[in-house]
C-alpha positions as CSV (number, residue, x, y, z in Angstrom):
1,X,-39.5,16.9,101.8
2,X,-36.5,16.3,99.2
3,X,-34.0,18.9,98.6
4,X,-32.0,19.7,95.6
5,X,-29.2,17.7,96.9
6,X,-31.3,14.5,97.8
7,X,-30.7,12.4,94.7
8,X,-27.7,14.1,92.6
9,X,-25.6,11.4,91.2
10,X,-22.1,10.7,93.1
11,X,-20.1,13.1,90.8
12,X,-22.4,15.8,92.2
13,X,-20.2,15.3,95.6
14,X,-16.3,16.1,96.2
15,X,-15.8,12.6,98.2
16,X,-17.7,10.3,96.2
17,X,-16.9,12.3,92.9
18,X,-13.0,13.2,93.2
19,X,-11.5,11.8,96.7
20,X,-12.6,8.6,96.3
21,X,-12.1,7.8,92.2
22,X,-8.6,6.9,90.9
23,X,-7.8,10.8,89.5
24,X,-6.9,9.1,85.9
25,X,-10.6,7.3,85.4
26,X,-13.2,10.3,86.9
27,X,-16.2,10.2,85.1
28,X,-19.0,12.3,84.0
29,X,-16.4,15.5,83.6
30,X,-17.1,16.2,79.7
31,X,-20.5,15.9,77.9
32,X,-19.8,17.1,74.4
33,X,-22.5,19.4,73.2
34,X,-20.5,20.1,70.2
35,X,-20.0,16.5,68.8
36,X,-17.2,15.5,65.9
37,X,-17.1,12.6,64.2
38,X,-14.7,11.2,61.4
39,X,-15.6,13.2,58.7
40,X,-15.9,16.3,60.5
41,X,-13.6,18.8,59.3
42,X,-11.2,20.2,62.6
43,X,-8.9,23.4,63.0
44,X,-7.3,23.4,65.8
45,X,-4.8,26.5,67.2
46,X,-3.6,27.8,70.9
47,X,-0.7,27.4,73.4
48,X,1.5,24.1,73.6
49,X,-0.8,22.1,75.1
50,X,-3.1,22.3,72.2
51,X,-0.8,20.5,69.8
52,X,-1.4,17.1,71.6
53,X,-5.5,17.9,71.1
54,X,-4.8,18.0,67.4
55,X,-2.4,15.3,67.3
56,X,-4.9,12.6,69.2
57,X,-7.3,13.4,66.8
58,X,-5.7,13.4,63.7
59,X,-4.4,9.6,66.0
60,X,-8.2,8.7,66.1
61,X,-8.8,9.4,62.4
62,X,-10.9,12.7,62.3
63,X,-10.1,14.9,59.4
64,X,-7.7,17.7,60.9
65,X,-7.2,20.6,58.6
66,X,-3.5,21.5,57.9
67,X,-3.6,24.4,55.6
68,X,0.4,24.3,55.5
69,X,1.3,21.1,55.0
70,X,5.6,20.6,54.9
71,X,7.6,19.6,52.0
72,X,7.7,16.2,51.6
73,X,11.4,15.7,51.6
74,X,11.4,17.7,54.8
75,X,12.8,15.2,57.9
76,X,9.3,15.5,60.4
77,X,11.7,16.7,63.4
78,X,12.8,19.4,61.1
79,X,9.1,19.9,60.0
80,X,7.9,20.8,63.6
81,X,10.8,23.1,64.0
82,X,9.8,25.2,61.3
83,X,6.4,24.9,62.3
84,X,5.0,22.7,60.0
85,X,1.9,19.8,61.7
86,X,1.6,21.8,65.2
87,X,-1.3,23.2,64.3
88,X,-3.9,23.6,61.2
89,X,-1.7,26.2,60.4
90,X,1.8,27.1,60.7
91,X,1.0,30.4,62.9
92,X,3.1,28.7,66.0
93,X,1.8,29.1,69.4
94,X,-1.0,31.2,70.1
95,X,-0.8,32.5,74.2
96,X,-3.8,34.9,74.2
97,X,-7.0,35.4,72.6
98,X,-5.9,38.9,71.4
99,X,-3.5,36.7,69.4
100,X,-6.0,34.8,67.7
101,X,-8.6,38.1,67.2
102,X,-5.4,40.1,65.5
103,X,-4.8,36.6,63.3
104,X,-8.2,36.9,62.2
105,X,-8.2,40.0,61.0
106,X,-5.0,39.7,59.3
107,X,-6.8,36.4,57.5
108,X,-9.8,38.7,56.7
109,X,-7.9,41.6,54.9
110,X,-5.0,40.3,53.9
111,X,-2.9,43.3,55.1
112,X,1.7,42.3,55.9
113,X,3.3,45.5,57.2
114,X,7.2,46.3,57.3
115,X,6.7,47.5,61.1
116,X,6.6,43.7,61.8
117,X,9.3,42.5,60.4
118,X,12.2,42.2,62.8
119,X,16.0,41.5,62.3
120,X,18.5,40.0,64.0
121,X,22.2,39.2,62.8
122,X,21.5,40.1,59.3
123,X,18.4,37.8,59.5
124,X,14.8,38.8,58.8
125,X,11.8,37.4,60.9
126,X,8.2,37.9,61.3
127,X,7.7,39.5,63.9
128,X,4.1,38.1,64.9
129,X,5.3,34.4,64.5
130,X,9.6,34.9,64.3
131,X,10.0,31.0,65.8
132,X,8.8,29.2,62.4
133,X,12.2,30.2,60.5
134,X,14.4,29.6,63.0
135,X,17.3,30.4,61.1
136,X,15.6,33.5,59.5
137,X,15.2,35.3,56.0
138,X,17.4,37.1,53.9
139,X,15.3,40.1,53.4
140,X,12.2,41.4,54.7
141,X,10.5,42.0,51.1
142,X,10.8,37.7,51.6
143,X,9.7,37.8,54.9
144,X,6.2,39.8,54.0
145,X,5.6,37.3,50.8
146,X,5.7,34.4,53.7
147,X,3.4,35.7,55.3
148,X,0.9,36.7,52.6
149,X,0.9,33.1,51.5
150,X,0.3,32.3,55.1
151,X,-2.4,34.2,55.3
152,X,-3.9,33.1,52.1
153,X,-3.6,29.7,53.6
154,X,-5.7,30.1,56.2
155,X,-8.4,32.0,54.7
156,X,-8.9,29.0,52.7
157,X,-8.5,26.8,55.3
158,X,-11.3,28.7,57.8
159,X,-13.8,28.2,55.3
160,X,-13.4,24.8,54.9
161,X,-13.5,24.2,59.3
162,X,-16.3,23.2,60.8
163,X,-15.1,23.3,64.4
164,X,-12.4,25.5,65.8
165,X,-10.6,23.8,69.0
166,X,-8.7,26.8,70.6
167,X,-6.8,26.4,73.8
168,X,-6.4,29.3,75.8
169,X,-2.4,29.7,77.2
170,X,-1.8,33.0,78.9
171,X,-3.1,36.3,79.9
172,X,0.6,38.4,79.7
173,X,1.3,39.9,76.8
174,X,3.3,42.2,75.2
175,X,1.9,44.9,73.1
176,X,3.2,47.3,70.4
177,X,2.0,50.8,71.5
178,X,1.3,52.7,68.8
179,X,-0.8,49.9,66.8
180,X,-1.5,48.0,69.6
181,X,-0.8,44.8,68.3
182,X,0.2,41.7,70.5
183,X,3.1,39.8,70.2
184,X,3.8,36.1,70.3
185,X,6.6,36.5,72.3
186,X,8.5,39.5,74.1
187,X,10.5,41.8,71.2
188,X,14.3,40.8,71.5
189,X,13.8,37.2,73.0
190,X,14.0,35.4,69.6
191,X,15.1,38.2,67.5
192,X,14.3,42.1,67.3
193,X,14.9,44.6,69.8
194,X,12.8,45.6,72.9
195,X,12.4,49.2,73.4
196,X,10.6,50.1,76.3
197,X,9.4,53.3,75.2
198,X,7.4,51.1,73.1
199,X,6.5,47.6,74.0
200,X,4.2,47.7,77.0
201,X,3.9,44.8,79.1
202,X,-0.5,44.1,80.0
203,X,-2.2,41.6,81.5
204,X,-5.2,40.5,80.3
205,X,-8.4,41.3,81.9
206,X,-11.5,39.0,82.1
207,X,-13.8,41.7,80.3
208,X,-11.4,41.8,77.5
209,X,-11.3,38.7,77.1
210,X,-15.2,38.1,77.3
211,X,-15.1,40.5,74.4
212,X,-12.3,39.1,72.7
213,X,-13.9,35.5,72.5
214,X,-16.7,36.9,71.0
215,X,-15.1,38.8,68.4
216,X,-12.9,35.8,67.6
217,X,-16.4,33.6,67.4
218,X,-17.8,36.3,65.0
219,X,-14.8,36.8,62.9
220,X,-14.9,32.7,62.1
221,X,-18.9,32.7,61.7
222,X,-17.4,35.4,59.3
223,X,-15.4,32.6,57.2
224,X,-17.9,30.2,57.8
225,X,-21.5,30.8,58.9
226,X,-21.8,28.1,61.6
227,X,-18.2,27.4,62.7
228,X,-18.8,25.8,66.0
229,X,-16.0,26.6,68.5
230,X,-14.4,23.9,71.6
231,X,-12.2,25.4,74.0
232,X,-9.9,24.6,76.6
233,X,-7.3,26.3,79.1
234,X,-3.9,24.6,79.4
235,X,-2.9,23.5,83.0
236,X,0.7,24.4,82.2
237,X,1.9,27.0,84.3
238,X,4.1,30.0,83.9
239,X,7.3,29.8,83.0
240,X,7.9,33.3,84.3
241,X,5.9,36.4,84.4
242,X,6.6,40.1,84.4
243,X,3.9,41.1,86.5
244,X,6.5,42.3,89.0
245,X,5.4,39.5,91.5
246,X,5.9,36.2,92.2
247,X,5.0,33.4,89.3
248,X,2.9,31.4,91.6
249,X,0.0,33.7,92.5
250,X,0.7,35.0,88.6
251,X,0.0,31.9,87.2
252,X,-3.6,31.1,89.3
253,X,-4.6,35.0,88.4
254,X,-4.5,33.7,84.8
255,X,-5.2,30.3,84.9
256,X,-8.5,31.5,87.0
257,X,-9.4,34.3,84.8
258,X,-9.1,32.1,81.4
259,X,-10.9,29.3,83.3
260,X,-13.6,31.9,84.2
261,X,-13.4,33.2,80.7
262,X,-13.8,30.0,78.8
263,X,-16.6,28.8,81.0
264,X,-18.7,31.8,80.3
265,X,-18.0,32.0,76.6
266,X,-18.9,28.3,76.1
267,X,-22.0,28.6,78.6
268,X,-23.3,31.6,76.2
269,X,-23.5,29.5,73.1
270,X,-25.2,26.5,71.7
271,X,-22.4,26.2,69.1
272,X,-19.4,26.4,71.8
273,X,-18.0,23.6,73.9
274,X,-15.5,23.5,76.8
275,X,-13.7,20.6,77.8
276,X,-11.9,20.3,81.2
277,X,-8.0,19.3,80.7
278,X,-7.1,21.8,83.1
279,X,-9.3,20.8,85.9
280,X,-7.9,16.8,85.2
281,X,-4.4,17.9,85.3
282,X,-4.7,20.2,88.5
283,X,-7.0,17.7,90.2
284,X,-6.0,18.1,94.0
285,X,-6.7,14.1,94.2
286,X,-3.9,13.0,92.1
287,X,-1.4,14.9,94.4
288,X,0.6,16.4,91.0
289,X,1.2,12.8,89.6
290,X,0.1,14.5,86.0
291,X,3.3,17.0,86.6
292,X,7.1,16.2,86.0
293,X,9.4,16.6,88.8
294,X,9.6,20.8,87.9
295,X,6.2,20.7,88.7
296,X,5.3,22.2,85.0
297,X,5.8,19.9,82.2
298,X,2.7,17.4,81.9
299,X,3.7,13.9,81.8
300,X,3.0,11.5,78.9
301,X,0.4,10.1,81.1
302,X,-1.7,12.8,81.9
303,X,-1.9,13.9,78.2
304,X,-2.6,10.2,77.5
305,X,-5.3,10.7,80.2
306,X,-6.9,13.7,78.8
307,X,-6.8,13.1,75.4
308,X,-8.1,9.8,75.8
309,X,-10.9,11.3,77.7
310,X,-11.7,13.4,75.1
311,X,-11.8,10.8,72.6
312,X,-14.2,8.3,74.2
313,X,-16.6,11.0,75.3
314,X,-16.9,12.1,71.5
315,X,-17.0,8.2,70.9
316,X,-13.8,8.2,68.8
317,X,-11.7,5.6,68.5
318,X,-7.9,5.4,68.8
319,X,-5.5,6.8,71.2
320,X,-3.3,9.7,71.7
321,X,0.7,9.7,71.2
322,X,1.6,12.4,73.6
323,X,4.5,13.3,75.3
324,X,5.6,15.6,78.3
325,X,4.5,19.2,77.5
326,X,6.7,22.1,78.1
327,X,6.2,25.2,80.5
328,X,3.9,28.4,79.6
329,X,5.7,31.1,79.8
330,X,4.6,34.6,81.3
331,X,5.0,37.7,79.1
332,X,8.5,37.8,79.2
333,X,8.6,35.6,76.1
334,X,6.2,32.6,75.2
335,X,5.9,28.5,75.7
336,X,8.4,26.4,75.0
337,X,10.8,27.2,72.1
338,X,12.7,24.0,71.6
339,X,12.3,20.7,70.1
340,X,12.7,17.7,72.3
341,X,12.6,14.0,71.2
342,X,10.6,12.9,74.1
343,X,7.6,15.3,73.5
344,X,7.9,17.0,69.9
345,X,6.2,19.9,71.4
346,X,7.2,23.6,70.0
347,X,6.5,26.2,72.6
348,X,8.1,29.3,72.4
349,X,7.6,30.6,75.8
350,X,10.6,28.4,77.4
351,X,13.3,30.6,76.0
352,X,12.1,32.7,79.4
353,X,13.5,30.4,81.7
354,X,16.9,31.1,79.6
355,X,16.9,34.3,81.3
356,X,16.7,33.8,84.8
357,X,19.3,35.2,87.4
């Protein structure tokens, strides 16, 4: 008598589905339950990696949101380092889904507080996205009107979005104490002060971020009524952590638990979609050819890979422009944080490896 495993289809089996298939054409990874087309209206937001997933689709055509479009005079290098076209809005990188809840929230009331603005040579930065001035304000009375007109942005902007792509980056953070509020990157890397009586280092756990991605779901229902959601987990490793241990076992505790996370979200609702760029990247088969020699940065070719994937499983044409993508970072800061002419990526979480003995 059959069993269960008489007749499943060769990617069903490890040899015949990964061993044996060239690890940049495996098939049958991604079926898109949550289908875009063209004229559906995309927000897209998360770690570095998730500025290539927005910049292959605005490649293919669809209709990517950018609810802070730069100056036109403004040189496009220039543009990215201030923030502008990495994501549908000009929030930066955001590591954690705590990040994205707090964001929300902001975007729902409308609330700027003094407590976050943070200084640094005379200069005045926001303290919950400080690397989109680089070079800083003059006062903190103009760093709060920023931000209100951020926020304004992107209320507007969530109501238009049909589907939210969110990549999920990191489970370190670093949290204000008495608000509880999480920062993009650790207070004093890019400008403030880190006090250790008050900013707490915490790691993530999977039940908080179950509940997180839920209340993130809800809080965008909450813009509008049947935002559907796609998410992925970025393959790119820590660039440090402050766990206290070593950044190898650091980075597979969080790439595991947002793996776990995402999975179970996206397996809990019609209207949420997960697609694999971490497992293609990782993929034991391909021996770390999608990796550059620091065995971090993703080559041009395995973002071409996975964004191409992406695009002919949602039957979209045109192809990706990617380039190498920069090291996460652990708590102790955030991505990447510089500019490079080979990948145009802006990751905050670099500016960690600046720091090591």
């Amino acid at each position: 008598m059959p069993h269960p495993y008489s007749d499943l289809p060769p990617e069903a089996f490890w040899r015949s589905g990964v061993a044996e298939v060239d690890p940049g054409a495996l098939t049958g990874l991604y079926v898109p339950k949550v289908k875009i087309g063209p004229q559906t209206r995309i927000a897209t937001a998360g770690s570095c990696f998730a500025q290539h997933i927005g910049r292959a689709l605005r490649g293919a055509g669809v209709a990517v949101l950018d609810a802070e479009p730069a100056p036109l005079a403004l040189p496009e290098a220039a543009a990215r380092e201030f923030g502008y076209g990495l994501f549908s809005g000009r929030y930066g990188n955001i590591y954690t889904v705590r990040q994205l809840v707090q964001l929300l929230q902001d975007v729902q009331t409308g609330e700027v507080s003094e407590a976050f603005v943070w200084e640094k040579g005379g200069r005045f930065y926001d303290a919950l996205r400080p690397g989109v001035e680089p070079l800083g304000m003059d006062s903190p009375e103009e760093v709060l009107f920023l931000r209100r007109a951020h926020l304004a942005a992107l209320r507007r902007m969530l109501a238009e979005a049909e589907v939210f792509v969110f990549t999920l980056g990191l489970t370190e953070a670093w949290i204000d104490a008495p608000t509880g509020r999480v920062f993009q990157t650790c207070p004093g890397v890019i400008a403030g002060r880190f006090d250790p009586a008050r900013h707490v280092f915490h790691n993530f756990t999977l039940a908080e971020m179950r509940a997180d991605l839920e209340q993130a779901r809800a809080l965008l229902r909450s813009f509008r009524k049947r935002m559907r959601m796609i998410v992925t987990v970025s393959p790119v490793p820590l660039t440090a952590t402050a766990s206290g241990g070593h950044v190898l076992p650091a980075t597979v505790n969080s790439k595991a638990l947002l793996r776990v996370a995402a999975g179970e979200f996206a397996a809990a609702h019609r209207g949420v979609d997960y697609f694999p760029s971490y497992e293609m990247i990782t993929n034991p088969a391909a021996r770390g050819r999608f990796f550059e020699a620091n065995q971090r940065s993703v080559t041009a070719q395995g973002v071409q890979m996975v964004m191409s994937a992406f695009l002919a499983a949602q039957g979209l044409a045109g192809t990706a422009a990617p380039g190498p993508v920069a090291p996460q970072g652990g708590a102790a800061a955030a991505e990447d944080g510089e500019d490079t002419a080979e990948d145009g990526v802006i990751c905050e979480e670099m500016l960690l490896d600046a720091f090591g003995r």
